[in-house]
C-alpha positions, 0 to 999 in steps of 0.5 A: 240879735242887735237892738236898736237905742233910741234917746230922747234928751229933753226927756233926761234928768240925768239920774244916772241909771243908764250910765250905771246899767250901761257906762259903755254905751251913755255917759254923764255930760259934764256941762249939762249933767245929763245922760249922752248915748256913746256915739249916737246919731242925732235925728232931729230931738233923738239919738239913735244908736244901731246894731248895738249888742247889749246883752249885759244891758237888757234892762236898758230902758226899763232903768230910765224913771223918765222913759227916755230911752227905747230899745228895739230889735234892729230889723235885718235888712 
C-alpha cells in the first residue's frame, strides 16, 4: 500500500535519522542543516508527500527524536 509523509520542519533539528533511513526520500539542507522531504509539497507549515512506496522505510517516523515525521496509509480514492 502507498503511505502518505507528512513533514513538519519547524519540528526538526536536523539529526539526521531520516536521511539515514531513507536518503531517497529527505536529504540535508545545506544552508539550514536541517532535513527536507525529496519533492514534498508544502501546506501551510508541512510538506506532504503522496502515494509514496516505502517498504525498506517503514520505520520512518519512529526514527525522528522530534515527531516530525508522520506516515499514513494514503486512502484509495
Amino acid at each position: 500500500m502507498k503511505k502518505k509523509i507528512t513533514h513538519h520542519p519547524d519540528l526538526c533539528i536536523g539529526c539526521g535519522g531520516c536521511v539515514s533511513l531513507c536518503p531517497k526520500l529527505f536529504k540535508i539542507n545545506e544552508n539550514s542543516g536541517l532535513a527536507e522531504l525529496i519533492d514534498g509539497q508544502k501546506e501551510g507549515d508541512k510538506v506532504i508527500l503522496k502515494n509514496v512506496a516505502i517498504q525498506n522505510c517503514l520505520d520512518l517516523d519512529m526514527v525522528c527524536p522530534q515527531g516530525a515525521i508522520e506516515v499514513e496509509d494514503q486512502e484509495k480514492n
